[in-house]
DRENVEXLO-867022 format. One record per residue (C-alpha): residue in three letters; x, z, y; residue number from 1. Coordinates in steps of 0.001 Angstrom, whole numbers. Layout:
% residues N
lumgu ALA&u X&w Z&v Y&guro NUM
...
//
This chain:
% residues 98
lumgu UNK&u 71439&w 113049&v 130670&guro 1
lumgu UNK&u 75151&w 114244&v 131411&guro 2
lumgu UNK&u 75170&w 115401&v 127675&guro 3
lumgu UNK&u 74628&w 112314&v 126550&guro 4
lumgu UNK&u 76800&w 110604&v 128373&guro 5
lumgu UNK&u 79698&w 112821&v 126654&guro 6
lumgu UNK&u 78508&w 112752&v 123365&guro 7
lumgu UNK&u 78418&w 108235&v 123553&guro 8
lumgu UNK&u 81798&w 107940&v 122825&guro 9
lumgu UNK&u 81531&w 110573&v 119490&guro 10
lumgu UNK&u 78792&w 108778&v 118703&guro 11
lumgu UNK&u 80521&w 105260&v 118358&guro 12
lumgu UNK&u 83573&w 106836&v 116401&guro 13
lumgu UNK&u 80927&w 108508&v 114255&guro 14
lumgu UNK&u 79552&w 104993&v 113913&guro 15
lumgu UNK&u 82618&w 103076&v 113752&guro 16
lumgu UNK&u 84087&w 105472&v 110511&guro 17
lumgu UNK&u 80466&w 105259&v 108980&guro 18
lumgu UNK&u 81184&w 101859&v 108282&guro 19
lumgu UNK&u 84922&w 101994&v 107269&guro 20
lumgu UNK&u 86137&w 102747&v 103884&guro 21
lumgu UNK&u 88591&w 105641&v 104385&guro 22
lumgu UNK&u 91836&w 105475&v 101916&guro 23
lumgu UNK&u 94209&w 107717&v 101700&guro 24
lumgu UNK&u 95664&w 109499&v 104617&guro 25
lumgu UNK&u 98580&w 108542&v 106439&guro 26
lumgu UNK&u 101145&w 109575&v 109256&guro 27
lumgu UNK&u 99606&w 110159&v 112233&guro 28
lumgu UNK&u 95757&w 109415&v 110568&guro 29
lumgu UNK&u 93373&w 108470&v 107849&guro 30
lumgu UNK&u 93732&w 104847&v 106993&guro 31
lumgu UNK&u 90521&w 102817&v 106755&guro 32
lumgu UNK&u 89793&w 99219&v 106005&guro 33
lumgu UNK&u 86708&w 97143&v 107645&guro 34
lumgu UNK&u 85047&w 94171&v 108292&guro 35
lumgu UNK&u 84086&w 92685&v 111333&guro 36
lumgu UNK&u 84016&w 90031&v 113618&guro 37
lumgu UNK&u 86630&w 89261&v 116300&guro 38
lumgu UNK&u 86109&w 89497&v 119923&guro 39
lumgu UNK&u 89169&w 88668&v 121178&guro 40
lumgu UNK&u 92554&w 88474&v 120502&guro 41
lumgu UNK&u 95734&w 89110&v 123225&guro 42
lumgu UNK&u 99380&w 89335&v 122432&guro 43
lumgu UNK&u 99153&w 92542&v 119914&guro 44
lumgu UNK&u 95690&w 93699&v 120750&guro 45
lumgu UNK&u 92443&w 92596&v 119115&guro 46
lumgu UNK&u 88980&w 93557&v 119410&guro 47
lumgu UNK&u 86893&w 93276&v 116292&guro 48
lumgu UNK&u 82791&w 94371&v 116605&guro 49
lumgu UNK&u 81854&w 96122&v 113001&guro 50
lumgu UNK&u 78861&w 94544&v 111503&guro 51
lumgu UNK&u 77023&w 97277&v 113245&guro 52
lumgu UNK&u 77906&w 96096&v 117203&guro 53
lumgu UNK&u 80501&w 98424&v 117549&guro 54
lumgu UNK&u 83760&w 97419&v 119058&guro 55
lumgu UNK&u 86768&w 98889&v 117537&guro 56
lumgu UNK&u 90577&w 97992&v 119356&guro 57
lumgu UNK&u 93015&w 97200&v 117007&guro 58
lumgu UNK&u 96528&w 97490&v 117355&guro 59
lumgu UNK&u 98557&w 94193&v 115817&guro 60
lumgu UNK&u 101670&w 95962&v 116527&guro 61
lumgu UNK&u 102695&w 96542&v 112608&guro 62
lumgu UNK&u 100731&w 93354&v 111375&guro 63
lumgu UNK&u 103128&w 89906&v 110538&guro 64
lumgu UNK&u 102126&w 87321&v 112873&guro 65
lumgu UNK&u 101254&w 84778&v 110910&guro 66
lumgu UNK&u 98420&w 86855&v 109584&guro 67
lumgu UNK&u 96337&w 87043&v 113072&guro 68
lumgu UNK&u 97953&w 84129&v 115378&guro 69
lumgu UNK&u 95315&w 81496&v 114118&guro 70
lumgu UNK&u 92243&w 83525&v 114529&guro 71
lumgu UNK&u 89675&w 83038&v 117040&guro 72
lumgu UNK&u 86618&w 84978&v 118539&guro 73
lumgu UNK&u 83564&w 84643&v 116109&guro 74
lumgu UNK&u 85771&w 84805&v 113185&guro 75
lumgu UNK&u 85276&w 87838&v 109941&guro 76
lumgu UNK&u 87914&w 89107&v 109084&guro 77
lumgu UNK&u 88910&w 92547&v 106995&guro 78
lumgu UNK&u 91752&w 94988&v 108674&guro 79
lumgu UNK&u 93378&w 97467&v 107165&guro 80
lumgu UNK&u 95057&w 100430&v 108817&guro 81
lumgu UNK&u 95123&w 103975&v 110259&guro 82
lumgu UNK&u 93541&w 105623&v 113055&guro 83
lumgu UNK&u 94904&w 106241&v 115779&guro 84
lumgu UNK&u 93998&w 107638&v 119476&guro 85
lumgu UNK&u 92022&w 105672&v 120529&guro 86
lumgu UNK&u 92544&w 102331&v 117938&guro 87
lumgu UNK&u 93276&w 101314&v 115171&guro 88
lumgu UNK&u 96925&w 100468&v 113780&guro 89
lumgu UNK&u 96313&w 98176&v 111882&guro 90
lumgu UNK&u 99040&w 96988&v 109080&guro 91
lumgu UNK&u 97226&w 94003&v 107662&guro 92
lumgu UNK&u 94168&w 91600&v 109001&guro 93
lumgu UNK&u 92716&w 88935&v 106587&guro 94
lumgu UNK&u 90606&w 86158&v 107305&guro 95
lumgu UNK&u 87340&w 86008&v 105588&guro 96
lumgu UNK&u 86703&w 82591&v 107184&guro 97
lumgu UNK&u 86845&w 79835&v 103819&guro 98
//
């Protein structure tokens, strides 16, 4: 049981990158680019679940914000960015809403 409590959280980044489309690799990691759904968003943080349930934190840190400040929970969207410890830093988010 204790080994699979510490092998969860590979398992969800194993998950997570399954379902990104990795790009070329950039400073500091490999940049990806997903879609998902958003959870939440909160001043430069946003959590977006992949279309497989798993919740990936996204940095907005590096992302204009006029490209995220009129999204809302429940709405697809496509990021783009690199990993990072822990998150994603994301450069751009795009609504997929029509």
């Amino acid at each position: 049981m204790r080994r699979l409590h510490r092998l969860l959280p590979a398992i969800a980044v194993a998950l997570a990158l399954s379902t990104a489309i990795p790009g070329r690799v950039a400073a500091g990691g490999a940049a990806v680019r997903f879609p998902g759904r958003v959870s939440w968003v909160a001043a430069q943080t946003m959590v977006v679940a992949t279309d497989d349930g798993v919740a990936l934190t996204v940095d907005l840190t590096e992302v204009p914000q006029d490209e995220y400040q009129r999204l809302a929970s429940g709405d697809r969207v496509l990021v783009t960015g690199v990993l990072g410890r822990n998150r994603i830093l994301a450069t751009t988010v795009r609504s997929l809403e029509p």
